[in-house]
N, C-alpha and C positions, 0 to 999 in steps of 0.2 A: 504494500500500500504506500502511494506518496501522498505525502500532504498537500489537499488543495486552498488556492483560493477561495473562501467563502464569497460569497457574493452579500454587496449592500443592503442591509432588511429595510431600505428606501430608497427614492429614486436619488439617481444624483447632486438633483437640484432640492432636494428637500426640504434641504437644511439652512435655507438662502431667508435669509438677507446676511445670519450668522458666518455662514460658510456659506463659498459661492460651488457651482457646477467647477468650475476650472482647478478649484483644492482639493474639492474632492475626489476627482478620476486622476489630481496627479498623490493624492495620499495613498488612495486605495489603489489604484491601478498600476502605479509605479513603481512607490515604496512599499507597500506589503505586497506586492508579485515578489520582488527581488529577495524579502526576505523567507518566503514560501521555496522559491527555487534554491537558493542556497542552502536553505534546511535540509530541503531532499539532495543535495549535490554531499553533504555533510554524511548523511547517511549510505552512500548508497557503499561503502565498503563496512555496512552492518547490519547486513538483511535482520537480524534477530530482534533491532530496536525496530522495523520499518513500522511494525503495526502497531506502536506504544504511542499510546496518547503524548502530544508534547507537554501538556499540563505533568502529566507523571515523570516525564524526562527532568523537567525544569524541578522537583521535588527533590528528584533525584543524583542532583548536580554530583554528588563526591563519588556517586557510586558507578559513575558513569568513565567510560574509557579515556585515558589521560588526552587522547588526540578530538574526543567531542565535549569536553567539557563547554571548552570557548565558544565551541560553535553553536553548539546548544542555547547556552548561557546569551548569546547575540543572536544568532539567527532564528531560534525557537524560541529566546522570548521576542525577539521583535513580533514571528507570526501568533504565540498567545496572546502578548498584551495587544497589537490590533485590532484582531478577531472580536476581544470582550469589549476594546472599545467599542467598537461600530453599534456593541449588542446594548450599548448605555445610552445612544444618543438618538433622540426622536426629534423631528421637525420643531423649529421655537414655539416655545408658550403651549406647545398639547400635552405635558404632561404636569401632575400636579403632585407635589408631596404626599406621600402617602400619611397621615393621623398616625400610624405605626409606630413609621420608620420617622416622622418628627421625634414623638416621645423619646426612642431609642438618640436619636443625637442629642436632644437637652439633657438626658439623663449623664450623657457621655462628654460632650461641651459645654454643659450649661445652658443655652440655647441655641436653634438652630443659626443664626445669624454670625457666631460665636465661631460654630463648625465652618462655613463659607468665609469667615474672614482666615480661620488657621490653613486651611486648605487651597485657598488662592495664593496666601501671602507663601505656604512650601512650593504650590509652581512657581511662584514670582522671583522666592529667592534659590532655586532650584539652579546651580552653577552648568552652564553649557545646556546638553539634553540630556530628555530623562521623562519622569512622569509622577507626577502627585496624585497618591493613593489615599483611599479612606479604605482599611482593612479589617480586620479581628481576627483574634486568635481563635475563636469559640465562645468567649466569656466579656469580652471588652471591645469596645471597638477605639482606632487611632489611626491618625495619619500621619504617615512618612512621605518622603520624597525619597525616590530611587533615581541611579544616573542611568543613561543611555536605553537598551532594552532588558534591565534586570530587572525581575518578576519577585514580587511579595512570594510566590508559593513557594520559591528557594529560602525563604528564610524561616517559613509552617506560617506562615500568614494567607488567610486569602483575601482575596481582592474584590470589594462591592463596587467600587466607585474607581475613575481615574479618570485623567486630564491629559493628554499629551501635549509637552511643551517643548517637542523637536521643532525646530523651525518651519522645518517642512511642512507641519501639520495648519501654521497657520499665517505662514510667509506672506501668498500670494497676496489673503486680504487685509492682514494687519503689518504688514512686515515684521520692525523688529519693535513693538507693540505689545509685549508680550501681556505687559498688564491689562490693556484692554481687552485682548483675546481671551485673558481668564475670567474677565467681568462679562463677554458676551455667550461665553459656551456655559453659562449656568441654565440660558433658557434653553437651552436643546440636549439637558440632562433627561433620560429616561427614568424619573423615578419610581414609578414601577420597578423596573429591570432591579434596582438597587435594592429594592425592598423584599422582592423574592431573593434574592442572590443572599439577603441577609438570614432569609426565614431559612433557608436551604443548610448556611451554614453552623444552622444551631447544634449543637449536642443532639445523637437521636435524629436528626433530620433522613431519611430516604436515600437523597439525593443532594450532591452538592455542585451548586454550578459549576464551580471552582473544576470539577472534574470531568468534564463535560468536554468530547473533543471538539480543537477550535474550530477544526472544520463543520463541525455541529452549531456553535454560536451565533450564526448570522440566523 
């Protein structure tokens, strides 16, 4: 099995006035193809990992062959964190806080408002690239910022939430903007998405999005 391209769970244009048509077939179309095909180019002298979810690779990092660690660690997380991107973000202003998943960030920031200021200001102060997560371990939830394409789930953290602050992601229409870019991708959060992804990673939970191949995430 190679790992594919998911395709966008919207049209292009979607996500427009936020993000235009032209950033997003060169985010999606350019940079996560390239990191999709390097992934499989990484693997292919390891038939025995081809069919391993890359979620489970990126878990896996130490346990993994001294010559796929890097690859894995860059080019399988680039193609995980993409994938769950795409799967958090919906056209601006349609989706609304879940009453839940509010309660769970006051209890955890004090209020939700609190949470969006900690979490813009880790992409903002976020050195080079990289991406500003809101995570949990099972018990607690916290945001980190990680550099380049390194994945919470190498560290036992999973991932409800993220922001990609590679340039790339938000070049064309903010250039280098980056603070506005974090203050405009609030409206075109999927919080739904967020709030299953949270229910999912309870203790006891079924199923954990977290686990879910990325090929499966769109």
């Amino acid at each position: 099995m190679t790992h594919q391209l998911p395709p966008l769970p919207f049209d292009y244009d979607a996500l427009a006035p936020v993000l235009s048509e032209h950033a997003m077939r060169l985010h999606h179309d350019r940079h996560h193809r390239a990191y999709v095909e390097k992934l499989n180019k990484a693997l292919d002298g390891h038939p025995e990992l081809q069919n391993v979810p890359v979620e489970q690779l990126l878990k896996d990092l130490d346990g993994l062959p001294a010559d796929l660690r890097t690859p894995i660690r860059n080019q399988g997380g680039g193609h995980a964190n993409h994938s769950l991107y795409w799967s958090l973000l919906a056209p601006p202003d349609s989706a609304e806080l879940p009453p839940s998943l509010a309660r769970e960030l006051e209890r955890a920031f004090g209020e939700v408002e609190a949470f969006k200021a900690k979490f813009a200001e880790t992409g903002e102060k976020l050195f080079g690239s990289g991406y500003a997560w809101l995570v949990t371990d099972g018990s607690r939830l916290d945001v980190i910022g990680l550099p380049n394409q390194d994945s919470p789930l190498s560290i036992g953290r999973t991932p409800l939430l993220t922001v990609d602050v590679w340039e790339h992601a938000y070049y064309p229409d903010y250039e280098n903007r980056r603070p506005e870019w974090l203050q405009a991708w609030w409206r075109i959060v999927n919080w739904e998405a967020v709030a299953e992804r949270l229910q999912d990673a309870r203790p006891g939970a079924t199923a954990h999005s977290g686990d879910r191949p990325a090929s499966n995430l769109a």
